[in-house]
N, C-alpha and C positions, 0 to 999 in steps of 0.2 A: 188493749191500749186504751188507755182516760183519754176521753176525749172530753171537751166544754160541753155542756146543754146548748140545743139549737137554741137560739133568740139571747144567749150569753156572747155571740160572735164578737171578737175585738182582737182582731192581727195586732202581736206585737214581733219587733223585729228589733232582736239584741244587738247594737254596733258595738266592736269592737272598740278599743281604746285608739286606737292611729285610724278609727273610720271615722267616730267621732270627730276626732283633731280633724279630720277634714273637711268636714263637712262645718265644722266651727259650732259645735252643739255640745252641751253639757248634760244628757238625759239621764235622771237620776236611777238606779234598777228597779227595775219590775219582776216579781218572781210571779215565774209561770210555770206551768207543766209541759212536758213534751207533748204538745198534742196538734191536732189540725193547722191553728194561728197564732204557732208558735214558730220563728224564725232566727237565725244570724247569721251578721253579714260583716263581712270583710271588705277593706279598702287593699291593695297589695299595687306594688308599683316597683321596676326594673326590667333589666333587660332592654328597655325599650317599648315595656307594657307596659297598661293600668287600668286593670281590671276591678269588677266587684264580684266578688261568691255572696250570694243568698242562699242559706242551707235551711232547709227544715230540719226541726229539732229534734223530731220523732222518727225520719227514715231517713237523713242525710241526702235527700232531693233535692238537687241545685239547681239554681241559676246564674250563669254569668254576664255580665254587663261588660262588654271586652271598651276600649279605647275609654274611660271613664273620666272624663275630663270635667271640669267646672258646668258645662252646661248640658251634658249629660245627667249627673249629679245635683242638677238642681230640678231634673224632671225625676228625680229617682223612682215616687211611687207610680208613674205611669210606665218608666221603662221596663220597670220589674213585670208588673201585671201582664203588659204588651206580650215581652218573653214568655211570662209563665205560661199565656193563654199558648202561645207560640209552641209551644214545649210537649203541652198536653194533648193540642193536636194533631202535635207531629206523630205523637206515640198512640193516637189511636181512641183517646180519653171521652168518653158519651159527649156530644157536643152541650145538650141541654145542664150537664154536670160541670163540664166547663163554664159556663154563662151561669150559674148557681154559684160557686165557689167564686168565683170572680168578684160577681155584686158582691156577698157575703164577707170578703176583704175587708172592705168599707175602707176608710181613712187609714192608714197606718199609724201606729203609735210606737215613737220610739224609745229603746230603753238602753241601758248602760249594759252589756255584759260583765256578769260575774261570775259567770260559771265558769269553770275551767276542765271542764268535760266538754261543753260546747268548742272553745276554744282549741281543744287538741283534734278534735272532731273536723272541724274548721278547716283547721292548717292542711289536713289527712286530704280532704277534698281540696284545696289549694294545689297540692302535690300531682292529683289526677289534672289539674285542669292547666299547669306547665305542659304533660307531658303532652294535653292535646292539642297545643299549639302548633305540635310540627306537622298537622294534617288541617288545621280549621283555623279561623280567622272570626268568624260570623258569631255573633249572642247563639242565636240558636243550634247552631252546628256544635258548638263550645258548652252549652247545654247539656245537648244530648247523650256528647264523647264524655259527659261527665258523670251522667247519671246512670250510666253501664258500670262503676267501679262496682268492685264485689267487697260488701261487708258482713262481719260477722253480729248480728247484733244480739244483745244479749239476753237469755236464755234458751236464743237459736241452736238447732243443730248443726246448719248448713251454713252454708253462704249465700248472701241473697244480693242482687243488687238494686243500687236505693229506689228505682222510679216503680221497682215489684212492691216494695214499700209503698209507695206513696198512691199505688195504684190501690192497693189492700183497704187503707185509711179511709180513700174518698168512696169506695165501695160501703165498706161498713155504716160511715157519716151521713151520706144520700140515700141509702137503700134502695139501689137500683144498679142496672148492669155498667160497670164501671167501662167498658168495653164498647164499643157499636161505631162501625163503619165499613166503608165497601168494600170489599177485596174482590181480586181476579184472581184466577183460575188458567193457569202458563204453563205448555206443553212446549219446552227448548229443546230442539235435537240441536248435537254438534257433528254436524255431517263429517262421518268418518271413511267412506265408500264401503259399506258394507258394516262396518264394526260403530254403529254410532251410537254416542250415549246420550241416554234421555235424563229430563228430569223434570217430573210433575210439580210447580211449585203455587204456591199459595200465599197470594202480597199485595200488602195495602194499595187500594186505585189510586192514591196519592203520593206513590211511593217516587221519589226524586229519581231521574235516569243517569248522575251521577251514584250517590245508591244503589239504585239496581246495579250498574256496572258490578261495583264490589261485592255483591249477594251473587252475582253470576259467578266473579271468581272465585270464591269458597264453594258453590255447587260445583261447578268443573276441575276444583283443584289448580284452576291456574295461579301463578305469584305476582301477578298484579306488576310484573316488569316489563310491559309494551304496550302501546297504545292500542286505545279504541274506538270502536265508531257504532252509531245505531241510525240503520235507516229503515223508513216507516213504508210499510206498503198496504196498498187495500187487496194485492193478487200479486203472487209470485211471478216470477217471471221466467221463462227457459234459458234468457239469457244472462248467464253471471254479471255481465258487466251492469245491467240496467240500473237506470239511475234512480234512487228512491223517493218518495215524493218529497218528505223532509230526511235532511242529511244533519245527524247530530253529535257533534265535535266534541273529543275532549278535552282540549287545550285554545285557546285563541290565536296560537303560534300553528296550530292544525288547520287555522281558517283561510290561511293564505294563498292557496291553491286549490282552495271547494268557497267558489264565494258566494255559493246558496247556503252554505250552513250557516247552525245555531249552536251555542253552545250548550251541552247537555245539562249542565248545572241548571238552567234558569225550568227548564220542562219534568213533568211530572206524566207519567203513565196515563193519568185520568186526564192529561190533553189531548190524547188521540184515542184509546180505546174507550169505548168499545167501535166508535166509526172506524179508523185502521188498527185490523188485527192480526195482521202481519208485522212482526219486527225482523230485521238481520240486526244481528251481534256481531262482528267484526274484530276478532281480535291476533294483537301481533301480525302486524300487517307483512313480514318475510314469511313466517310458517303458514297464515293465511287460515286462521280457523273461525268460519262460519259459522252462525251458531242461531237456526230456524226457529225464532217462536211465534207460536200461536195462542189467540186466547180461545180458552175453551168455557171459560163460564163467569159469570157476575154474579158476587152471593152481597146483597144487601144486608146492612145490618148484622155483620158478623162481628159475636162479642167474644172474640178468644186473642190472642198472643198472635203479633205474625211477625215476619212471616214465618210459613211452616214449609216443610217440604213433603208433600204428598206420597210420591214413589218417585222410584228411579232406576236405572239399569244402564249396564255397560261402563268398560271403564275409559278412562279419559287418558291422553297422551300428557308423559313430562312437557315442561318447556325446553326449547328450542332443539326437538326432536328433527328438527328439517321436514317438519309438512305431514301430507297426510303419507305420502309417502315414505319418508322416513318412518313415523309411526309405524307401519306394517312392517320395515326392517325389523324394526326394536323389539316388535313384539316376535316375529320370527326367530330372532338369537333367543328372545327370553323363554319363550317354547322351549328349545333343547340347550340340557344345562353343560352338554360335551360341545356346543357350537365353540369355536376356537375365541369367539369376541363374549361370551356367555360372563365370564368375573368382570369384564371391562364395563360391557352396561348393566348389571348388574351393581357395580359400584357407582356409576357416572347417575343412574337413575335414584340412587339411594342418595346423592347429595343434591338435586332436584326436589328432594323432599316428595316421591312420587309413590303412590301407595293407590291399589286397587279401589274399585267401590265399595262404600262400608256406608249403608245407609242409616244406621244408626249415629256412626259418629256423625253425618253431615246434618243429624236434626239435632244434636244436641251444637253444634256448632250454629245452627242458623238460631237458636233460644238466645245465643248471646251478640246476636248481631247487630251493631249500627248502622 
């Protein structure tokens, strides 16, 4: 990939013809290469949105600027950088790399698009950033759901998606680990009475406890259809009922009858560990499945992809099996294929989407995870 010579830096950011019109600007075009500080940007509005996409030119990395209203838009170059910096290290990006590229920005210059490769490029990332509306709200959440798309770019063999991109570029440009922050090191049992499944995982100290939630449900296979809770302990306790030090919600309509709690959105892992290293996971509060983790280690400075999933064993129950008890029916009929009820769960479990441990598939699914 051509990138500029260092000390040639000048961000230019292609606007669309209806981003222009909005912004009430006539910038005449600028021809550039696809390279570092090269960008375009979209103004889009209906539904009841009005958003802006800022894509890089070179790996289609975006940004979005959700509710883009007139005094939004008149802070544009600071809200972009805010986000970008936002984005970079949510995903894990060398901090010192971030605060380089940032300065490096400088002023923005604006130019007329003309390209109409950018343009269709544009719209493609537009298309991802509707669909992520029906889970996000947030610049940065809207971001991130963006920059997971898988593109094919060209001369590639594979499919990549764009922030692998954009992680690749700033690597090559700085010449230094593109990568560097904390992670832990999380031993989750899902207490089964006797049949429980583990699973060693490996994830950002900053990793959001909404987040996690969803990283829990692809490790155990659940379908993310019943509620959950995380409460924070320094020592287990013998008794089930005992109340956690912090009790973390995940609805505000959940906080109505726990009026110690917080809602999990706003906490991040590295608020409480490594001082409490005890979590319960709480999930589907009829079936009642427990879910023990521990932290087992702090690795400073780790410049790889997360998260990742270590090891693992045992397999996990369908949803709404009826408990842990139920569980041990089901698995009892599925032991013997002459059991009289053997095609019934056999069929009911195959439309539960429920499938043994396979720890391969569960690391190539946590690579594409938001």
């Amino acid at each position: 990939m051509n990138l500029r010579n260092k000390g040639e830096i000048s961000v230019i950011v292609h606007l669309t013809k209806k981003f222009a019109d909005k912004l009430k600007l006539a910038p005449k075009p600028i021809q550039t290469e696809a390279d570092l500080f090269s960008w375009t940007a979209h103004f889009v509005q209906g539904h009841g949105f009005r958003f802006v996409v800022m894509m890089h030119d070179a790996t289609r990395f975006s940004i979005v600027l959700n509710e883009a209203k007139m005094p939004k838009l008149k802070k544009l170059e600071t809200e972009f950088k805010n986000v970008l910096a936002l984005t970079f290290h949510e995903l894990g990006v060398n901090p010192e790399i971030v605060d380089q590229f940032i300065n490096d920005l400088g002023e923005i210059t604006f130019s007329k698009n003309s390209n109409r490769s950018s343009t269709a490029k544009i719209n493609k990332v537009v298309e991802g950033v509707w669909a992520a509306f029906r889970f996000a709200r947030e610049d940065l959440d809207l971001s991130l759901w963006s920059n997971r798309q898988l593109y094919k770019m060209k001369g590639a063999e594979d499919y990549r998606q764009s922030y692998e991109l954009m992680l690749e570029i700033l690597g090559d440009h700085y010449e230094q680990p593109v990568l560097k922050r904390q992670a832990l090191d999380l031993k989750i049992r899902l207490d089964l009475d006797g049949k429980d499944a583990i699973r060693c995982l490996r994830v950002p100290a900053n990793l959001r406890f909404d987040k996690f939630h969803k990283l829990l449900q692809i490790a155990f296979g659940w379908n993310n259809s019943h509620l959950c809770s995380f409460g924070i302990f320094k020592e287990w306790s013998s008794n089930p009922y005992a109340e956690p030090l912090i009790d973390l919600a995940q609805f505000e309509e959940d906080m109505e009858y726990r009026p110690n709690a917080e809602l999990m959105k706003n906490y991040r892992l590295s608020d409480f560990l490594p001082e409490y290293d005890k979590i319960l996971y709480s999930y589907d509060f009829g079936d009642d499945w427990k879910h023990y983790i521990e932290l087992e280690n702090v690795v400073d400075n780790y410049e790889q992809q997360l998260p990742i999933l270590l090891s693992g064993s045992g397999d996990t129950p369908p949803e709404d099996v009826g408990g842990v008890g139920g569980y041990h029916e089901f698995l009892e009929v599925m032991s013997n294929p002459n059991h009289e009820d053997y095609e019934h769960f056999k069929a009911w479990s195959n439309s539960q989407w429920w499938k043994p441990f396979d720890e391969e598939y569960l690391k190539r699914r946590f690579r594409y995870f938001e």
